[in-house]
C-alpha positions, 0 to 999 in steps of 0.5 A, spaced: 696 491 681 704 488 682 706 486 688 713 488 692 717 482 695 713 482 701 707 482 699 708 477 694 711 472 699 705 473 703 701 472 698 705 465 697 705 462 704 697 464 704 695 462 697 700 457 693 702 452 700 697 446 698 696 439 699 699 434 703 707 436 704 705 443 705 710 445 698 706 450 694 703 447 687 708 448 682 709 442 679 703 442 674 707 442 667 705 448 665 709 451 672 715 448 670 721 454 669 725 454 663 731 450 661 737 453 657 743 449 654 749 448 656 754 449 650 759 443 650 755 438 651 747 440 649 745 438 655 739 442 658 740 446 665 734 449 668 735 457 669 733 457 677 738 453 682 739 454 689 747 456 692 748 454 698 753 459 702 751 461 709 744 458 708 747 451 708 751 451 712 747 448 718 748 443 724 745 436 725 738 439 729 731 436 725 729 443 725 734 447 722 735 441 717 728 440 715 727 448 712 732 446 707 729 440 705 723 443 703 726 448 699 730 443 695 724 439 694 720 445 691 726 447 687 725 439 684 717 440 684 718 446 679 723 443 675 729 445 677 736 442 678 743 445 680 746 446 687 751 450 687 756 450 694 764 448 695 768 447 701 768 454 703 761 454 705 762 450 712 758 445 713 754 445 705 756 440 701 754 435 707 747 437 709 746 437 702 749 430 701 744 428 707 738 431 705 738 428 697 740 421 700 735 421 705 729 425 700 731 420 695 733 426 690 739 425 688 738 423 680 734 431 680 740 434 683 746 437 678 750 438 683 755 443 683 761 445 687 769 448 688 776 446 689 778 451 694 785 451 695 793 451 693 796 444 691 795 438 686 795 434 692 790 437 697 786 439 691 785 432 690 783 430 697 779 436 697 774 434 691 775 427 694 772 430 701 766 434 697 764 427 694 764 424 700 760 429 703 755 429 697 754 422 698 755 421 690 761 418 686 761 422 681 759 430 681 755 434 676 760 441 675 767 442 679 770 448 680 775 453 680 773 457 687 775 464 686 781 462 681 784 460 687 791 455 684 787 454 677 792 452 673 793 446 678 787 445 680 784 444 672 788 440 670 786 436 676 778 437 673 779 434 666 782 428 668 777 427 672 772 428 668 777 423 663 774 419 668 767 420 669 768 422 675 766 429 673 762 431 668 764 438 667 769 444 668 770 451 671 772 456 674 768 461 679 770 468 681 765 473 686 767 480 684 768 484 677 775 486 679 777 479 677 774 479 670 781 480 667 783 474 670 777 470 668 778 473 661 785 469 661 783 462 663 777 462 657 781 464 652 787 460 654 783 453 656 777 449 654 772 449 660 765 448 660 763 452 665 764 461 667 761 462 675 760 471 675 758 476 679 752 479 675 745 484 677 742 490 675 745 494 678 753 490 676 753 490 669 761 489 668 760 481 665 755 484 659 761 488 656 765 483 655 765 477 659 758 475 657 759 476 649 765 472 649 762 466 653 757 465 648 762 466 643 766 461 646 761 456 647 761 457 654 755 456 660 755 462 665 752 461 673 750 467 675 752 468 683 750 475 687 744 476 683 741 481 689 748 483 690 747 480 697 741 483 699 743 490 697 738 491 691 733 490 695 735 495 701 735 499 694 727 499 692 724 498 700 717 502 700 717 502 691 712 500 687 714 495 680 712 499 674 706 496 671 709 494 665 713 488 669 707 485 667 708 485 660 714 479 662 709 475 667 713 480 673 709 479 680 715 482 685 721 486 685 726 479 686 722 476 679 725 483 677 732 482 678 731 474 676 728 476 670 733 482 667 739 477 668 736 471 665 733 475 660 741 475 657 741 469 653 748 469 654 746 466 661 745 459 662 743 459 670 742 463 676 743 461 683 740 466 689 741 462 696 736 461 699 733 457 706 727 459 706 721 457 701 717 462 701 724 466 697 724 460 693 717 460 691 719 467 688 726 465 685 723 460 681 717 463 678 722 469 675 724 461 671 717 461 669 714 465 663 716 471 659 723 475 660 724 482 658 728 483 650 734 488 650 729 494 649 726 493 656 732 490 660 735 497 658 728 501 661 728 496 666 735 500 669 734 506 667 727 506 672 731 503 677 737 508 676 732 513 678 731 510 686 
């Protein structure tokens, strides 16, 4: 029988949560998810990560801190790696840095953030700040935050990355009204990374965003893959189809992880999170089958029926 969300979750904190540190046992080999590869550099990326706005952005107290290092711990334990937060998300880039710096973590992390503002100047000091609060000298992936000045911005991104201080490129925009303008920066500029809105039920960035990425050689971040909880508003009281099972589906978030990563055009998904029951849930949708083209279309014709 599958699962719903709830139940599977329950099922989470009740069966999967062992040994010492509490964390479910996800680190055998075999649990670990899949990686994807980055184009313009051949480098694996695990297909799981965590985004951080809201969920993050946390003060000083103990308690509040210490959920979000659980969940960064287990995104490790499972084999997964990217962070993704930006200076808009309030207090996130620093409660990352300190947690990574306190676990000992930072070399698992591929740490991904954003310039957010007008300038060449501010965004200096900006992306400066972001490595400050991160507690690295150098950071995995910067970029542009919703296309904000990105002429200026990327120009200031390649040459830090001339200078080691960061490793890779890109822009981001949360809504498909901005696809066009996504579409011009990728064939006008040489970047490495693509961060879009795309989900089961937002399926603008298939029709051509998508295809011209991989055409491109370009990695794709998925953000709002749950279209900020709304998918799951959508399904309440719902029972998976049995056939979820033929792509190792046991709940309705794998459901929605799975049809996204199941585009091979997509490198990476990042659901925020602060709770590690959820986590446990994201990162399984990284572990065994995905669903073909075939049963990606069925998958939304039996959600267009709800």
């Amino acid at each position: 029988m599958q699962l719903a969300r709830a139940a599977f979750l329950r099922l989470c904190a009740g069966g999967l949560f062992a040994g010492a540190t509490g964390l479910p046992a996800l680190a055998r080999e075999e649990r670990r998810m899949s990686t994807r590869v980055i184009p313009s550099s051949g480098e694996a990326l695990p297909v799981v990560g965590v985004g951080t706005w809201q969920t993050f952005d946390v003060g000083d107290v103990a308690e509040e801190r210490a959920p979000l290092a659980d969940v960064l711990k287990l995104l490790f334990e499972a084999g997964g790696s990217v962070i993704d937060s930006s200076p808009m998300y309030g207090r996130s880039e620093g409660v990352v840095g300190d947690l990574l710096r306190q676990a000992g973590l930072r070399e698992k992390a591929f740490l991904a953030t954003k310039v957010w503002t007008e300038g060449r100047h501010q965004g200096i000091e900006q992306m400066e700040d972001s490595l400050r609060l991160f507690r690295t000298d150098v950071v995995d992936l910067m970029q542009v935050h919703n296309l904000v000045d990105w002429r200026t911005q990327l120009s200031t991104i390649n040459v830090w990355k001339e200078r080691g201080r960061v490793r890779y490129s890109g822009i981001t925009h949360y809504t498909p009204g901005a696809f066009a303008r996504l579409e011009q920066v990728i064939t006008s500029e040489k970047i490495d990374f693509v961060q879009l809105p795309f989900s089961i039920g937002v399926r603008q960035a298939e029709d051509r965003l998508l295809p011209l990425c991989a055409e491109r050689g370009i990695a794709v971040i998925v953000n709002r893959p749950y279209e900020g909880g709304g998918l799951f508003r959508r399904v309440r009281g719902r029972d998976l189809p049995d056939w979820a099972a033929d792509f190792d589906c046991r709940s309705w978030g794998q459901f929605f992880l799975k049809y996204i990563l199941g585009h091979k055009a997509v490198t990476c998904v990042i659901p925020g999170t602060a709770k590690v029951r959820h986590l446990v849930d994201n990162v399984e949708a990284g572990m065994g089958r995905l669903p073909d083209g075939k049963t990606r279309d069925r998958m939304v014709r039996y959600l267009e029926e709800f």
